[in-house]
Steps between C-alpha positions, in 0.01 A plus 500: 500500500767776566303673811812554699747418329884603431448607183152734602663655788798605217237691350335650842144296516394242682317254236148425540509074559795370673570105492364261690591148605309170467639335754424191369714509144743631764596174686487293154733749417718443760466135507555457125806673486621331819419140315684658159796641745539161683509333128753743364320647272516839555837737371427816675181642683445866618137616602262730326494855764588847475532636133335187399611261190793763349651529871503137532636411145794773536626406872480094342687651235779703709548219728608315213660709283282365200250649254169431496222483249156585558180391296216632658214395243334272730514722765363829325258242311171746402185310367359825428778558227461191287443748167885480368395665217330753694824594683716506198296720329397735803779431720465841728157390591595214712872655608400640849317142568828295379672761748311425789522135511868485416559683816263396684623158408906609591392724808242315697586340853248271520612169688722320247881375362715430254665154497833387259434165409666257227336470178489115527363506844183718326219268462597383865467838661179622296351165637605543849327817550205421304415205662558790881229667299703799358518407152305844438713677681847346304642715229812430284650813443854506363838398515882606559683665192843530434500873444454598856243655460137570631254463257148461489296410164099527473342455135875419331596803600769622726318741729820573720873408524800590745836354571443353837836670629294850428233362704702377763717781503166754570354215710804562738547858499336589782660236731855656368375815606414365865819333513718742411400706773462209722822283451828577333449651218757313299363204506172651469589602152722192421169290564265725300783485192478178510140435455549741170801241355261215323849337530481493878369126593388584814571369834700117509628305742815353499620297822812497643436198745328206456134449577522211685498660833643286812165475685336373180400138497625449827181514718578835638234781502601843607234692718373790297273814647256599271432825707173687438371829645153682423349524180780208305457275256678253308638303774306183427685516143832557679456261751411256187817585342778471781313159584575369129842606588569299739410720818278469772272797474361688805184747533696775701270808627666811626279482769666153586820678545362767658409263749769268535294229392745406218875569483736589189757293656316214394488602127779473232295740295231754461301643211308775523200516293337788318147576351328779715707500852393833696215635264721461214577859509804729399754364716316246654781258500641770797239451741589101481903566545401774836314263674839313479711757559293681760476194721820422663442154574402440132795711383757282671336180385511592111835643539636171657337290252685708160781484703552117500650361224294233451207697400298680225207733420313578240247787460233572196279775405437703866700192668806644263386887588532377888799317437664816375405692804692264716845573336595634846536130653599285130828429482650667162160676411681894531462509200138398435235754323218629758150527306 
C-alpha cells in the first residue's frame, strides 16, 4: 500500500490505500526484538517509515559506510507469474506488473524493519519471531558487499546499482545547503566533502582521559534535571540513560521552576529533551529559551547554575535549539550558531 507515501507525494498524488497497523503483530514485534536485543542477537536495527525499504537500507548503509545487497524475490513474490516460459518468451507483457511490485516492494511504508543479524545466529532469530507469530511477516533479503555499493537483485538480475557515497552524497545535499547558510560555511563544506571521500571513516572517538570517572563505583550519584516543557518527549529514555550512568535522574517541569518548587542549585546537571517542545514549529526551540530569558527570576537561576564550575548541560533536538538561544548567559557559548 503506497497511499501516502514518500515516494507518491514525489510524483504529486496521494495513493488510493495507505497502511494500516495490526496492533497486535505490533507488540510481538516489539517484544520479539526486545527478547532478540536482550540476547544479543541483533547487529543493527533501523525502522521501516518514510521512503519505505530503499530509505531504510541506504541510511543502514551510510551509517556504516558499507554496501549492501538486496534480493527482493521473496518480497516481489507473484503467484500470478508462475509461467517462466511465458515471461521469457513475452517478456513486455508482464514488465509493467514486475515494475509495480518492485517498487511497491522498495517504496512502501507500511509498519516494518530491517534487522543485521549473524549468519550463525539465523535459525535462532527466524524461530524467535515465528514462534511471536511473525514468521509471515520475516523476509531475508540480502547482505553487505564489499563493493560499496547499493544493489538490489530480483529474478538474477541486477535491477539497480549505486556507490553508496553517490547516494549519500545526494542524500545530504540538501542539509549542506541549509547549513551553509545556517552555520559557517567552511565547515559546512568540509563536512559535505567528507561524506563524498568513501575513504572518510566517519566519526571516532578517541579519549584523552580515562573513563573511570572519580564518582564511579564510589556510591555517589549526581542529581540530574531531566527538564521538560509542553509537547516533549524522550525524557523517560534520557532519564533511563543518565540512571545507567550512574546519576540520580529527576523529572524537572519548567513549570516547577517557574514556581520555585524545585531549584537548579540542587542539580549538577540538566538535559534538555527534544521531540515536539512548543508545537514543534520553525523555531520552536525559541519560545522554550524566552520563557527563560524573559523571566528574570528564571534568567538569574540558569545563569548561576552554567556559571558554577561544577556543572553541565546538555540539550537535544528543540532542547539543543533552546539551548542555543541561551548563549547570552553560557559561559564561552559567543560563539555558538543560532537556528
Amino acid at each position: 500500500r503506497l497511499g501516502g507515501s514518500a515516494l507518491a507525494q514525489v510524483y504529486g498524488v496521494s495513493g488510493n490505500e495507505a497502511p494500516d497497523a495490526d496492533t497486535g503483530l505490533l507488540k510481538s514485534f516489539f517484544d520479539a526484538i526486545q527478547r532478540l536485543n536482550r540476547e544479543g542477537k541483533l547487529l543493527a536495527y533501523h525502522d521501516r517509515s518514510d521512503g519505505g525499504l530503499f530509505a531504510t537500507v541506504c541510511e543502514m548503509a551510510f551509517a556504516a559506510h558499507v554496501g549492501v545487497s538486496l534480493n527482493l524475490d521473496a518480497l516481489c513474490y507473484d503467484e500470478l507469474m508462475n509461467d517462466v516460459d511465458g515471461i521469457e518468451r513475452f517478456p513486455e507483457m508482464v514488465d509493467g506488473r514486475l515494475r509495480d511490485r518492485l517498487m511497491a516492494a522498495l517504496f512502501n511504508e507500511e509498519l516494518g524493519a530491517v534487522v543485521q543479524i549473524r549468519r550463525d545466529d539465523r535459525h535462532d532469530v527466524m524461530q524467535a519471531l515465528r514462534d511471536a507469530g511473525l514468521g509471515a511477516c520475516v523476509h531475508m533479503i540480502g547482505t553487505l558487499n564489499d563493493r560499496d555499493e547499493i544493489r538490489i537483485w530480483r529474478n538474477a538480475k541486477r535491477v539497480f546499482g549505486a556507490s553508496r557515497v553517490e547516494l549519500q552524497s545526494v542524500w545530504a545535499e540538501t542539509s549542506y545547503q541549509i547549513a551553509r547558510l545556517r552555520d559557517d560555511a567552511d565547515c559546512a563544506r568540509e563536512e559535505f566533502e567528507a561524506v563524498q571521500d568513501a575513504a572518510d571513516p566517519g566519526l571516532s572517538a578517541h579519549l584523552s582521559f580515562d573513563m573511570a570517572a572519580p564518582f564511579v563505583a564510589t556510591g555517589a550519584r549526581p542529581r540530574m534535571a531531566i527538564l521538560r516543557e509542553q509537547g516533549v518527549n524522550g525524557q523517560v529514555e534520557m532519564a533511563a540513560a543518565f540512571d545507567r550512568a550512574v546519576f540520580a535522574s529527576v523529572d524537572v517541569h519548567m513549570s516547577d521552576l517557574q514556581s520555585g518548587r524545585v531549584k537548579l542549585a540542587d542539580f549538577k546537571g540538566l538535559v534538555a529533551c527534544g521531540g515536539f517542545s512548543y508545537g514543534d514549529v520553525l523555531g520552536a526551540g525559541q519560545g522554550w529559551a524566552k520563557s527563560i530569558l524573559f523571566n528574570d527570576r528564571l534568567r538569574d537561576e540558569f545563569a548561576t547554575f552554567f556559571n558554577r564550575a561544577d556543572t553541565f548541560a546538555l540539550g537535544v533536538c528543540n532542547g539543543c535549539q533552546m539551548m542555543s538561544n541561551l548563549a547570552s548567559i553560557i559561559p564561552g557559548a559567543g560563539h555558538w550558531p543560532t537556528f
